[in-house]
N, C-alpha and C positions, 0 to 999 in steps of 0.2 A: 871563854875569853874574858881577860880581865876589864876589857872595857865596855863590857855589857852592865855589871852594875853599877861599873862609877857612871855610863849613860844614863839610869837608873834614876840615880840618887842626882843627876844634873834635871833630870826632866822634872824630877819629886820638887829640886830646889826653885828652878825656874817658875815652874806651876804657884807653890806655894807664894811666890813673890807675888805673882800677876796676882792670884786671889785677894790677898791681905792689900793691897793698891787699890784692888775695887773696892772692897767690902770695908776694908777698915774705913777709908775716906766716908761711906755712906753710912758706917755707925757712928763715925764723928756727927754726923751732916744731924741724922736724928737724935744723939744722948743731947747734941746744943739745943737743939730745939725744943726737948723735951718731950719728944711723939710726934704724931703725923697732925698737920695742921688741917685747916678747913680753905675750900675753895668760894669764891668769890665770885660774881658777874662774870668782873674781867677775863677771870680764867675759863670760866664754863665760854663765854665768846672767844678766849683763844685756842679752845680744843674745838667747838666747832667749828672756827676756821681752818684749824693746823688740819683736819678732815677733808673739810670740802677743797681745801689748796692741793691738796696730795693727791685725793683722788680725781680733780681737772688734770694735777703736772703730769698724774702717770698715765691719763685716759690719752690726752693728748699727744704727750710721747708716742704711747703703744700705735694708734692711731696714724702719724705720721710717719713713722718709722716703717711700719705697713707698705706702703709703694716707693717707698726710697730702697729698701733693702731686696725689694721685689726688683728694683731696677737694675737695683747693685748686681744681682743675680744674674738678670737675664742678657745685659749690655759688657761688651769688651772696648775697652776705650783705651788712646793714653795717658797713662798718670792714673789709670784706674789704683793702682796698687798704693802710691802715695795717698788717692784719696781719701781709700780706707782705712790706711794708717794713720791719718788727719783726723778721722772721727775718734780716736780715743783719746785726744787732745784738751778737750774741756771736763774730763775727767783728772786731770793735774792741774787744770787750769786753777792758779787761784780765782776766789769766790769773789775779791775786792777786785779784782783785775776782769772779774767776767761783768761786774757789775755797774767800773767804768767803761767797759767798751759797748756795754746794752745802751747807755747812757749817751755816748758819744752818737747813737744808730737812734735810737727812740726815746730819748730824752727831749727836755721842753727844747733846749736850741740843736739837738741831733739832728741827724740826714733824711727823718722820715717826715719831723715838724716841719722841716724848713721847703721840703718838698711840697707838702700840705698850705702851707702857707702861700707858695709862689702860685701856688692855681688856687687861690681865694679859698680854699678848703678849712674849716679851723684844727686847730692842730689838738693833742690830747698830752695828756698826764701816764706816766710809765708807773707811778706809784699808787698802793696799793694790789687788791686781791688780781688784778690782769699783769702788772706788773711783778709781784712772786713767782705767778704760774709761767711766763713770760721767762723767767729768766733758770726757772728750772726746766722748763724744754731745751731751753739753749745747754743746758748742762747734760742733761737723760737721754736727750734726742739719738744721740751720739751710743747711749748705751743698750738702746733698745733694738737702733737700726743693726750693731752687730750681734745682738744678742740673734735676732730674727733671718738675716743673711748667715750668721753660722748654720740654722737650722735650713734653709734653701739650700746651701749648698754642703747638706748630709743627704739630700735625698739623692738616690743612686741614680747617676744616668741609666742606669739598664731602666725604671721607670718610666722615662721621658720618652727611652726608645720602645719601650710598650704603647705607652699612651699612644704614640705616632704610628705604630703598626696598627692599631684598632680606628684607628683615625679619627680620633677624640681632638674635638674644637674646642679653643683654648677656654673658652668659659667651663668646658667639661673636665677639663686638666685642670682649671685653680678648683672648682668643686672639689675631684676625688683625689687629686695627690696637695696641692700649698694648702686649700683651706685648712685643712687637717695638722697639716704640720703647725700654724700659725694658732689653732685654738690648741694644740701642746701645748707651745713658747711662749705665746702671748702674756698668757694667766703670772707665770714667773716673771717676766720681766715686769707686768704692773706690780704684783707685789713688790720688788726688789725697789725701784723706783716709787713707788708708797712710802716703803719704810725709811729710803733715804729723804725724801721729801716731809716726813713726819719730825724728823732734827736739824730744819732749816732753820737757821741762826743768823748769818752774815745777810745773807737774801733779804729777809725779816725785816731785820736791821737797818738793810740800804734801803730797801725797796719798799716796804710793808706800808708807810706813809699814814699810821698813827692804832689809835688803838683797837682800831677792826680790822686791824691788819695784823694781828699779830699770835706769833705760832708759841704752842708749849715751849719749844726752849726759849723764845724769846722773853715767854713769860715767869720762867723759871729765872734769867738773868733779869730780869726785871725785881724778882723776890726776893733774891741775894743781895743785887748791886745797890737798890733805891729803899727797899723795905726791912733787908735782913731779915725776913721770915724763913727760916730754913726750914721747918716744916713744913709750913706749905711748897717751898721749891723740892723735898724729898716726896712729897704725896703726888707733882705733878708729874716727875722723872717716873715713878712706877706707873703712873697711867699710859706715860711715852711709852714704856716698857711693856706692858702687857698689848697696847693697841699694835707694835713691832711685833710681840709671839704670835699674836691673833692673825693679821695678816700672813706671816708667815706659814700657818697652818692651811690657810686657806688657798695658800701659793700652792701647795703641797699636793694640796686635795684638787685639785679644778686642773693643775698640771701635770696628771698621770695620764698615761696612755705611751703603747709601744711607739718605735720608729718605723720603719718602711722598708728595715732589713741592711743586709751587707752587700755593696757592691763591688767595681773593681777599682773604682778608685778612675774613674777614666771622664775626660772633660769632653761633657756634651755641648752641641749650639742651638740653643734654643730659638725653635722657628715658630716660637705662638706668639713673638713680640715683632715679628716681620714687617706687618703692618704698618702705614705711614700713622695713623693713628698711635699707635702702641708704641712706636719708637719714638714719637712727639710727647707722649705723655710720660716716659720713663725719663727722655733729656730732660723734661721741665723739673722735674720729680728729683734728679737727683743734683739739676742749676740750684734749684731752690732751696735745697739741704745746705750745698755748698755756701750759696752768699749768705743763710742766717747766721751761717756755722763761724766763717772767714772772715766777713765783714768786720764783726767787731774785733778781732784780731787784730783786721786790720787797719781801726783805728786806735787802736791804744797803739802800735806803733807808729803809725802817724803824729799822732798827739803829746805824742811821749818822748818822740825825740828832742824837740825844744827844750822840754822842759827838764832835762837832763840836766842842762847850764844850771839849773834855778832848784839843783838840789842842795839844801843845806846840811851844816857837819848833822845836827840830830837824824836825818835821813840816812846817811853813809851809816852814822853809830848805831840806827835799826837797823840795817843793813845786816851788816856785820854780827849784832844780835842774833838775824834771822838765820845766819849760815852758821852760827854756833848754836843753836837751839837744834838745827837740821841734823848737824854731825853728832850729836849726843844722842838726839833720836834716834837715827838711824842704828847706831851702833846698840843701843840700848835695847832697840827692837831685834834687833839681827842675833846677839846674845840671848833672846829668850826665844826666840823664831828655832832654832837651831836643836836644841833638846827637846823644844813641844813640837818637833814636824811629824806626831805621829794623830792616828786618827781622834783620839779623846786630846790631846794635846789642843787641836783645834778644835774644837767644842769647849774646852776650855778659854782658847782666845776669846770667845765670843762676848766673853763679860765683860769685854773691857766696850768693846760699841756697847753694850745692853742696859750701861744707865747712862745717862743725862754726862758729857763731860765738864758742864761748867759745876755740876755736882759732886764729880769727882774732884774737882778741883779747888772747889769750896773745902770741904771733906779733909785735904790735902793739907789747907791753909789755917785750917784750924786746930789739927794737929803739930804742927810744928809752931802757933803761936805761940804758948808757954814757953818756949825754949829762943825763938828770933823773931826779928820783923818778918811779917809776912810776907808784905809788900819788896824785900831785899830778893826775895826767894823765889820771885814770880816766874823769870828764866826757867830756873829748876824744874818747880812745878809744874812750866807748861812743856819742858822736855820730858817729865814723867808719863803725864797725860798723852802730847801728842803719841810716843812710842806706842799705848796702850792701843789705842785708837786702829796705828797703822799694820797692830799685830796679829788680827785675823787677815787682812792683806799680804801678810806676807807667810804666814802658816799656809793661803791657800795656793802661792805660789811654790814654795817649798816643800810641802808633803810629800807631794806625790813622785818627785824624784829621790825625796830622801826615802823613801819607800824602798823605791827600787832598790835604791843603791844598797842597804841592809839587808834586803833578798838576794840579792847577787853576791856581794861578795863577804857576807856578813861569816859564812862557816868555811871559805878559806882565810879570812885574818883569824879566827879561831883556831884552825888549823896552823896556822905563823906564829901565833903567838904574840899578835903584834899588840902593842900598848896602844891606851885612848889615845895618845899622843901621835903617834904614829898611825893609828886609823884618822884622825880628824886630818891630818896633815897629807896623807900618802894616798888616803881612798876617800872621805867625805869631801871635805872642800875643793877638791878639784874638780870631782862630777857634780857637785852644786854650783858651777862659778857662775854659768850662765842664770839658773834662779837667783841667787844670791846678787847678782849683780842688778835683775829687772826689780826684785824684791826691794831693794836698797834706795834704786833711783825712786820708784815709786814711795817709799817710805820719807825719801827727801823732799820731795817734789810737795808729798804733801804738809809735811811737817814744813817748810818754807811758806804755805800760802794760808795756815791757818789761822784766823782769827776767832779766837775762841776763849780759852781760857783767861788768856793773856788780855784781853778787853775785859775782865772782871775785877785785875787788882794792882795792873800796871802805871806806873808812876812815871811822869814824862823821861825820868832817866834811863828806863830801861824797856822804852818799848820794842817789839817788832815791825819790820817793816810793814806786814799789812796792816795792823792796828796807825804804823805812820800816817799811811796813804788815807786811813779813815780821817782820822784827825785832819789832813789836809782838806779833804774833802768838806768836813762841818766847821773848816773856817774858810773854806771858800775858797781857797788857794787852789783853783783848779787845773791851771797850768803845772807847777808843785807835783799834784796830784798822780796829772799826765804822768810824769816823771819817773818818779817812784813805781808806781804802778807797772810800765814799760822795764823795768831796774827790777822789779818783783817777776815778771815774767820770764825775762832772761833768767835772772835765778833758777825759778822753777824746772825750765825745760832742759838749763845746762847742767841742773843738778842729776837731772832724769837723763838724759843721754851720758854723760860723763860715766856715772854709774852703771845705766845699761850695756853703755858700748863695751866697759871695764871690764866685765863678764863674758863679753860673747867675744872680745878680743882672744886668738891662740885658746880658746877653749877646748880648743879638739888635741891640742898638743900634749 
């Protein structure tokens, strides 16, 4: 078939782009520097905070997640189904938007001070190392609980109806069938939640509350934006980058062991949570998930509608930034997603999370300075960047269908004789519309809420909305804030449903 080499020579081209995006940016980053720099106090304290923050966000995560997902498991409710589809919500959430709504909840004039306050209580500070860990539970919490409920509910009911025939009391049944399951899953989900917690940046930023608070990347943007030491910002990103392999291996090692076998697939009712005890402890378990989860949700909509009135044109004109930085991403990710969906393709993607992005961006910015402003170019570059970021995301949505679909019907279009043209058009794209579509919104969603690169070189003409809503924020306009923020969310979730639905719409047609 003729469209097997020119797929070939697309995945060879794609690949080779991602590479030279990473790699070149980071030999810019060191020939400017001149080599690798030396580290300083400052930094040996913001590696072992970025350490100890990581390892509280994921302990605690895992930890909590533990009897919410337990709950999730053993309780049928209504609205259970929206529930759980509600928990992978602060995983689009943007980070500026999750950060005003902690804020709005546990902040100095929030719902928990003032509470504090009315019963003579004294009230507390959100900023700082309780403050980061705080607001990265609010983020992970969400990802552990289904990481851990997925694995609840793989163990086969024929188990459950064993355990019952042997007449195993439920302390007997979490022993020999959940514990087992949860020291599998556990181990992955802290790591995974480690490593995202290892390149907290916007959290840092908002939250961190001065210089003991402050994590590798922030310190890496700290090196660029204030000192210009680019060597020492490239010596800190390979430290980020090997403390991510190291955890990763150790996810690997500590989370082996089989499952529990195949069943039929048939839904059992779990009678060890019968008890007025157990069924008191699972409702409070999964009320409490919900209101840390919701709450601030639901006040950045609250807060945020006022201030809708009190958004100015520079606001709308991030805005609008932000929906054209999204659509260039997305597309830009979705064009290289598409030829790398095979299994080294994704191992591939992986270097674009695996250094430092305000490094790649740097890297970016330096390269194209001989030739323009940098500063004109910031858009650009953080459309480069975000895509990179969002494209092991969506390799790992993508692969596995696009797998298939090349085993199935890959040696009758050889058989047809059918052109690339006519395979992408007639047999790929159509049985991908539904990954393509979730791939898409998600690549949107996060490409809209990041603040990242684009807080390293942006000029008040050309910001993003969430570098807006910061700005709003460090001049105190927090009504403003409200606003934008509330404007920033919509975005997000409309850009992710729009997307998502786009695909599962007439998919089967």
């Amino acid at each position: 078939m003729a469209s097997r080499p020119l797929a070939i020579i697309a995945a060879l081209a794609a690949g080779g782009l991602v590479l030279a995006l990473v790699l070149g940016p980071v030999a810019a980053v060191l020939a400017r520097a001149g080599g690798w720099g030396s580290l300083g106090p400052g930094d040996w304290q913001a590696l072992r905070f970025t350490l100890w923050q990581a390892c509280l966000s994921a302990l605690f995560s895992v930890a909590l997640a533990i009897p919410v997902a337990r709950a999730l498991a053993r309780r049928r409710f209504p609205g259970r189904g929206l529930l759980i589809s509600l928990l992978g919500a602060p995983f689009i959430l943007p980070t500026i938007v999750a950060v005003l709504g902690l804020l709005a909840v546990f902040g100095q004039n929030g719902m928990v001070n003032a509470a504090l306050r009315a019963v003579g209580l004294p009230g507390f500070s959100i900023y700082g190392l309780h403050g980061v860990v705080l607001a990265h539970v609010f983020f992970n919490l969400p990802l552990a609980t289904r990481l851990l409920l997925q694995g609840w509910l793989a163990i086969p009911a024929e188990r459950f109806r064993l355990a019952a025939s042997l007449g195993l009391s439920p302390w007997a049944m979490l022993r020999t069938l959940e514990a087992p399951m949860v020291l599998r899953i556990a181990p992955g989900a802290f790591a995974v939640i480690f490593v995202i917690c290892l390149s907290s940046f916007a959290v840092a930023l908002t939250l961190g509350g001065g210089p003991r608070a402050t994590t590798v990347e922030l310190a890496i943007y700290q090196a660029v934006r204030f000192d210009f030491d680019l060597g020492r910002a490239a010596l800190l990103s390979v430290i980020q980058l090997a403390l991510a392999l190291a955890a990763g291996l150790v996810a690997l090692r500590l989370g082996t062991g089989g499952g529990f076998g195949a069943g039929l697939d048939r839904m059992v009712t779990r009678w060890d949570g019968r008890a007025g005890l157990s069924r008191a402890a699972d409702i409070a378990w999964i009320a409490l998930a919900a209101l840390f989860l919701l709450t601030p949700l639901g006040m950045v909509v609250a807060r945020g509608l006022p201030g809708l009135v009190q958004l100015s044109a520079s606001s709308w004109e991030a805005a609008w930034n932000s929906l054209t930085v999204a659509l260039a991403s997305t597309l830009l990710c979705l064009l290289w997603a598409l030829p790398l969906s095979t299994r080294w393709g994704e191992w591939l993607g992986l270097v674009g999370i695996a250094v430092s992005p305000l490094v790649l961006g740097t890297g970016l910015f330096l390269i194209v300075r001989p030739f323009a402003n940098p500063l004109s170019l910031a858009l650009p570059v953080t459309t480069l960047v975000n895509a990179l970021v969002a494209l092991p995301f969506a390799l790992r949505i993508l692969r596995p269908e696009a797998e298939t679909v090349r085993a199935d019907y890959g040696r009758l279009a050889q058989a047809l004789g059918m052109t690339p043209l006519a395979w992408l058009r007639l047999v790929l794209l159509p049985r991908l519309r539904r990954p393509l579509g979730f791939a898409a919104g998600l690549t949107a969603a996060l490409s809209i809420g990041d603040l990242g690169v684009i807080a390293l070189f942006a000029d008040p003409d050309r910001a993003t909305l969430p570098l807006q809503v910061y700005r709003l924020m460090g001049s105190y306009q927090m009504q403003a804030a409200a606003g934008a923020a509330l404007l920033l969310l919509l975005f997000s979730f409309g850009a992710f449903w729009l997307c998502d639905r786009g695909g599962r719409a007439n998919a089967d047609t």
